[in-house]
C-alpha positions, 0 to 999 in steps of 0.5 A: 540473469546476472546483468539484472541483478547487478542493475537491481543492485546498483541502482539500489545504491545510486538511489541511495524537508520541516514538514507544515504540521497541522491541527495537533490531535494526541496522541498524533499530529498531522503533516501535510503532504499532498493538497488538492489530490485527486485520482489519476485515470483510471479511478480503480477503487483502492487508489491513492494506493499510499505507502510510506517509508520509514523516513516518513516518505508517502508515495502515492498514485494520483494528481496534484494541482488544480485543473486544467494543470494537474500532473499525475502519476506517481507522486511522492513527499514528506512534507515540503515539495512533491516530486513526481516519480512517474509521471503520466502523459498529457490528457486535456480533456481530463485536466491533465498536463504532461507530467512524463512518458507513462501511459498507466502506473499501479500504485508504488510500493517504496522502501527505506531508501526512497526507491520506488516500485510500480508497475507501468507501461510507456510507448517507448519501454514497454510495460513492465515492473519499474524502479524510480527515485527522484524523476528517475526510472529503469524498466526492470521486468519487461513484459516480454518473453519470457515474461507475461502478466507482470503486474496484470492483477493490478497491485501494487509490488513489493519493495524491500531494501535489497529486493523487489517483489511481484506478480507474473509469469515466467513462462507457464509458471504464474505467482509471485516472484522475488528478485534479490541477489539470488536472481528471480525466486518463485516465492509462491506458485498459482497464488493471487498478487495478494501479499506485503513484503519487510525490508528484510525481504520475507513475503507475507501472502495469501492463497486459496486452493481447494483446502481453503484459504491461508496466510503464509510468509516466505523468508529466503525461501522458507515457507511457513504456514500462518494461518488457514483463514475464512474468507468470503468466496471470490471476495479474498481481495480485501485480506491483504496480509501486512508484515513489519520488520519483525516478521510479526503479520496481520489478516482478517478471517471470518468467524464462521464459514459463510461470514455470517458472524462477521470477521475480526483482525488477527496478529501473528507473532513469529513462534506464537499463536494467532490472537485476535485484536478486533471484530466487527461487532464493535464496528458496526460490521466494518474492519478493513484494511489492517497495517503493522509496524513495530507490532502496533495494528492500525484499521479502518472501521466505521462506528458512530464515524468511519476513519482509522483506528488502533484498537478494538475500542471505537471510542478511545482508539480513533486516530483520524475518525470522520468528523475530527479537526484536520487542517482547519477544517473537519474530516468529511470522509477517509478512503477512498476518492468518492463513490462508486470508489468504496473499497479502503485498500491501499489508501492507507499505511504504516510505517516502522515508526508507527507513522500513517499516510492517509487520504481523507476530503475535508468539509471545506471541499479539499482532497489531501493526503496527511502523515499521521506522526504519534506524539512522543511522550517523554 
């Protein structure tokens, strides 16, 4: 135990760009971080599986380049030059170059030092939870006793400064587990791999049992209560609880029981009631997908145009909205790589700065990946 710890801890330290800015669209401009994107095998549907830092450092899971070179696997940038965390081995037949020793990764989690978590498997190491930065990779948690399932419900973990977040078995305890300098904790115990983690380590998660369906965070053991939500039956996979620095959260809850009326966006705020910002009624029955930093909420929805938004107004609080200018051409879609790939999470996020990475295609045939970068009025 002490030994993992200590690894955890210096590589935390050992791993301690102008970007080309596009169309400018107040109150954002638009960086460029990834051209000609497409997923890496397998297409789950919430890939890219973005993140950003607050550096403005997207990571993200899928191909650069065209065919037949493309590499894949975890990429990540901020504007200039990629560099490939984890990289995927060779596979001609889908266009694909050797990139590295990684047979499968999960969407990365990243934290403010560059560092990357995901969970992988590779013929040499085995699979497990790893940490890379800049080419680098350390197998962290290997599947093996006496751990098993780690990663196996294939989102992505949790990274803070000084604390990594995941989903496994120890044993026959299964939930999620923190690994910081108290050695691995059990934050929650039978819940789904469903939460968000801050750099100061406090875990925002969901989980149902035969009560219902709740929002809790965890912070250095303490567990508080968010909220009890409403949520679909066996469709909890969307409502990802996010969490900023201030410990302020936002979820989704349905507005009756069997969802009939819809659902809206909710915001916490640490010793305040829950409020909400949006309802689908406004979005023609689509809000997925909701982001915090620094207070501010940003989601997907679908208006008159599907895209992203920071407000309950479809019509003044777009941010990247299908039809808008992008880098010299038009918005053709935001999401996700195409059908049957509907689902928007984790193709999105938002950082402290109120910056977001996003996926979008163009009209003129292009896949990227962008940073939208608010406009600083003096």
């Amino acid at each position: 135990m002490i030994r993992v710890v200590m690894i955890l801890a210096l590589l935390i330290v050992a791993f301690s760009m102008t970007p080309a800015t596009a169309d400018a669209q107040a109150p954002y401009t638009f960086t460029l971080i990834a051209d000609q994107v497409s997923c890496a095998f397998p297409c789950e549907g919430y890939l890219p599986g973005l993140a950003v830092n607050a550096g403005g450092t997207v990571a993200f899971k899928g191909c650069v380049g065209p065919s037949p070179a493309r590499r894949c696997g975890i990429v990540a940038g901020r504007g200039r030059a990629l560099t490939v965390i984890a990289g995927l081995k060779a596979n001609l037949g889908r266009g694909q170059i050797e990139a590295g020793p990684f047979d499968w990764v999960s969407p990365p989690a990243i934290n403010d030092l560059g560092i990357v978590a995901f969970y992988g498997c590779d013929q040499t190491r085995g699979c497990g939870l790893y940490l890379g930065r800049s080419g680098l990779t350390l197998l962290l948690v290997a599947e093996r006793e006496p751990w098993s399932g780690v990663g196996s419900q294939l989102w992505s973990p949790g990274m803070s400064l000084s604390t990594v977040v995941f989903w496994g078995c120890r044993g026959q305890e299964c939930g999620i587990f923190q690994l910081g300098s108290r050695g691995f904790t059990l934050v929650a115990a039978n819940a789904a791999g469903l939460f968000s983690v801050n750099e100061a380590g406090t875990v925002a998660y969901s989980k149902c049992d035969d009560g219902g369906c709740h929002i809790f965070t965890n912070r250095n053991g303490a567990t508080t209560l968010i909220a009890d939500v409403l949520w679909r039956p066996g469709t909890f996979g969307p409502n990802v609880p996010a969490i900023d620095a201030a410990d302020n959260v936002t979820f989704m809850s349905c507005r009756d029981a069997r969802c009939e009326d819809g659902w809206s966006i909710l915001l916490r705020r640490p010793g305040g009631p829950v409020t909400s910002l949006v309802e689908t009624s406004r979005f023609g029955g689509s809000i997925f997908g909701p982001m915090i930093g620094s207070g501010r909420v940003a989601f997907y929805g679908c208006a008159d145009g599907c895209g992203l938004f920071r407000g309950p107004d479809p019509l003044t609080d777009g941010i990247l909205v299908d039809g808008d200018l992008l880098l010299g051409a038009t918005v053709a879609g935001i999401c996700c790589f195409g059908p049957p790939f509907i689902f928007v999470l984790e193709n999105e996020d938002l950082n402290e700065k109120g910056q977001i990475g996003v996926w979008a295609t163009l009209s003129d045939g292009r896949s990227v990946i962008v940073r939208a970068d608010p406009v600083r009025r003096r």
